[in-house]
N, C-alpha and C positions, 0 to 999 in steps of 0.2 A: 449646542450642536448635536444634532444625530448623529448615533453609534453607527458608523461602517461598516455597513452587513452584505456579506459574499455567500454564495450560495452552492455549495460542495456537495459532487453526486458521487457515490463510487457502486462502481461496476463488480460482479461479482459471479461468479461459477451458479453459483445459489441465488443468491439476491442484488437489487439492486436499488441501492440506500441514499438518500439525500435529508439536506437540513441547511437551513439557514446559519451561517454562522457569525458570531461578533468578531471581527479582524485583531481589535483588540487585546482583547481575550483569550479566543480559540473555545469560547464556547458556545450550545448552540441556543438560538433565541426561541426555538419553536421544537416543538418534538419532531422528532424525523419520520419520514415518509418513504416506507419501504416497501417492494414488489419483487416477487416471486421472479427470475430470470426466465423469460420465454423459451418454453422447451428447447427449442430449434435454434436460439443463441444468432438468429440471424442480422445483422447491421438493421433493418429495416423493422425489425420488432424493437430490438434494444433501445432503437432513437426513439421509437415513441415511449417506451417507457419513460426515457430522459426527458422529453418532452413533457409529459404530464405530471414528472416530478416538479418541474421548473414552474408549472402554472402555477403550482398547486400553493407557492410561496410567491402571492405577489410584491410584500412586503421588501422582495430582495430582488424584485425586476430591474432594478438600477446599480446594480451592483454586479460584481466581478461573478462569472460563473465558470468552475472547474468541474472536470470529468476524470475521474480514474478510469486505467482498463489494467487488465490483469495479462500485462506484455509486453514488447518491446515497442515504445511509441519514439518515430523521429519526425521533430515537423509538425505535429499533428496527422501521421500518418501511421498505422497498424502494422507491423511488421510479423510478429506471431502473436497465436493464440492457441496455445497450448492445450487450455480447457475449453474453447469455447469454436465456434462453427467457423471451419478454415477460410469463409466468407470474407470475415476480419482482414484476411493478411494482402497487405496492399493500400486496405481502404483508407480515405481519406478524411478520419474519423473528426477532425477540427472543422470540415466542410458539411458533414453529414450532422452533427447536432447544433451547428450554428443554424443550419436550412430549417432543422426539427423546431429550434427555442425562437428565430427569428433573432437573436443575440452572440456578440462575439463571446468563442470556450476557448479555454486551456486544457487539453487534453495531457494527460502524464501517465505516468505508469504507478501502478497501486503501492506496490514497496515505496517505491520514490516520493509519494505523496505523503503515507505515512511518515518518512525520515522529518520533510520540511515541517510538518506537525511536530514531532517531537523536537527536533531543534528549536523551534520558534518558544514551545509550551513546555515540554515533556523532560522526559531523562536525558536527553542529549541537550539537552541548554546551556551557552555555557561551557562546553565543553571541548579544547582545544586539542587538537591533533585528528585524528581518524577513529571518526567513530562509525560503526559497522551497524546496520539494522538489519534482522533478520525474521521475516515473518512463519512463523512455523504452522502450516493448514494444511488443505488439501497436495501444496509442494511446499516449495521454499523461496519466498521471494526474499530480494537482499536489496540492499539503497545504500550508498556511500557517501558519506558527509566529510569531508574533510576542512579545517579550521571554520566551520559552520556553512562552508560551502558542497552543494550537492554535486555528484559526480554521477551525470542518470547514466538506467538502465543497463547497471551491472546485471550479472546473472549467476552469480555465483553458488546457486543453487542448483543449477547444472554441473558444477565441476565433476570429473570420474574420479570418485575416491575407492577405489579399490576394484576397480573395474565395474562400478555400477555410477549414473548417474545419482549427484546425492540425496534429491531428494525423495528417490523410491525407495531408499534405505531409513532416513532420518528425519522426512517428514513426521508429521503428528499425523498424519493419516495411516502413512506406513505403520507409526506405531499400533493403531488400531489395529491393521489388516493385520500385524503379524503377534496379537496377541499378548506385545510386552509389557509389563510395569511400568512404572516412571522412571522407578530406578533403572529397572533393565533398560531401557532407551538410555539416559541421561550415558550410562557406563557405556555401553557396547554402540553406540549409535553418534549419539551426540557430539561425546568427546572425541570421539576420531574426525567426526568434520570439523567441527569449530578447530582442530589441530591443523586441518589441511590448509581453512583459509586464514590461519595465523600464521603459517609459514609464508604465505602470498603475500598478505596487508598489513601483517604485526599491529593490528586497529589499537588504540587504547581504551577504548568501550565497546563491549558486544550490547545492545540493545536487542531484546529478544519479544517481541511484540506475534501478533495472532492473538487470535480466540483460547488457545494453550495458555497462554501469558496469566490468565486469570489466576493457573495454578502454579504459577513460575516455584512458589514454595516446596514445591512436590519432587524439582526436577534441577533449577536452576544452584542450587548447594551443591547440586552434588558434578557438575562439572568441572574438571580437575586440568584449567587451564590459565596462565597466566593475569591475561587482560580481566579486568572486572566484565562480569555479567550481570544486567538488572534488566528489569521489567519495562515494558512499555507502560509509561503512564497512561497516555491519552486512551488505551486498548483498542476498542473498537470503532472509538470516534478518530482516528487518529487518519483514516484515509479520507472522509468528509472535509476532515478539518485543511489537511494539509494541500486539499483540490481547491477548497477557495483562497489560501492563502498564495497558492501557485499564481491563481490567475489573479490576483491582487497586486502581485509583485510584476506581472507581467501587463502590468497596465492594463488590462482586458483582454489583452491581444494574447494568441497563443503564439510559442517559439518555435 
């Protein structure tokens, strides 16, 4: 019998990446196929890139295809876009790359898609109670798993911790912009947030995933917070992964 292959794209501020994936598994069959995000971020550029990513794997033309975006998605429909052309908010983002692929999407939000990846594959497997993802980039996306079940498009990355939104404080980019250490982040930065949304969710795993995660060793010890903190396994495959297994679960149909 042939391996069940779904075809996961995720959408991104910078790029925009896809890959055939084994449902099985969670991993991917083919190397991935990634494009520059069209300056101008607009719906009608975006879908073609999705579009040409999907050709590009015909291997996985029968199969389930998922789209991340980097925002609040209900429906299949775009509610914000924070980093991206305020074109998005409204649109009817399950209607616009289904028209582009000629095929039924699942459209989700990029945290979210990441969580279902780690649940399914990752560091959250297996693991009973509330577990909290947190992607730490250019903001902070969050995804809420509870007893393996997803709880979308939290945004707890927004919360006001001390009168700033938190991720212009405790992002990894913030950390750039303001010049700190890892340690100085982890101390002054980190720990004050991951306190705020422990008083909220009391998670039993913080899952700390993003492109940062590679150096989780650098930053994630020195957190001085109850719940266990570890690494995203999946890393950067973990929003491909968790797009096709969204729309695998979702019978092809988006929800």
């Amino acid at each position: 019998m042939a391996q069940p292959i779904g075809l996961g794209i995720d959408i991104g501020g910078s790029g925009i990446k896809g890959a055939p994936v084994d449902l099985t598994t969670g991993e991917f069959t083919a190397e991935r196929l990634k494009f520059s995000t069209p300056e101008h971020h607009t719906p009608e550029q975006m879908a073609e890139v999705v579009r040409q990513i999907a050709a590009h794997f015909p291997e996985a033309a029968d199969g389930p295809l998922g789209v991340t975006f980097p925002g609040i998605v209900q429906n299949g429909v775009i509610r914000t876009a924070a980093n991206l052309d305020d074109a998005w908010i409204d649109t009817d983002a399950r209607a616009l790359f289904t028209k582009a692929t000629g095929r039924p999407v699942r459209v989700l939000n990029d945290a979210d898609a990441a969580a279902v990846a780690e649940t399914r594959f990752g560091a959250a497997k297996d693991v009973p109670g509330v577990v909290l993802l947190t992607t730490l980039g250019t903001g902070i996306g969050t995804a809420l798993v509870v007893d393996g079940r997803l709880v979308p498009n939290t945004e707890f990355g927004h919360l006001e911790v001390d009168g700033h939104d938190a991720e212009t404080r405790a992002s990894s980019a913030a950390r750039k912009r303001d010049g700190l250490t890892y340690e100085e982040w982890a101390h002054q930065r980190l720990n004050r947030y991951y306190r705020v949304v422990e008083d909220l969710l009391w998670p039993d795993l913080i899952v700390v995933g993003g492109g940062v995660s590679r150096k989780a060793d650098r930053f994630l010890p020195l957190l001085d917070i109850p719940p266990p903190a570890v690494p995203a396994a999946l890393l950067n495959t973990a929003g491909i992964v968790g797009a096709a297994l969204a729309a695998a679960d979702d019978g092809h149909n988006a929800s």
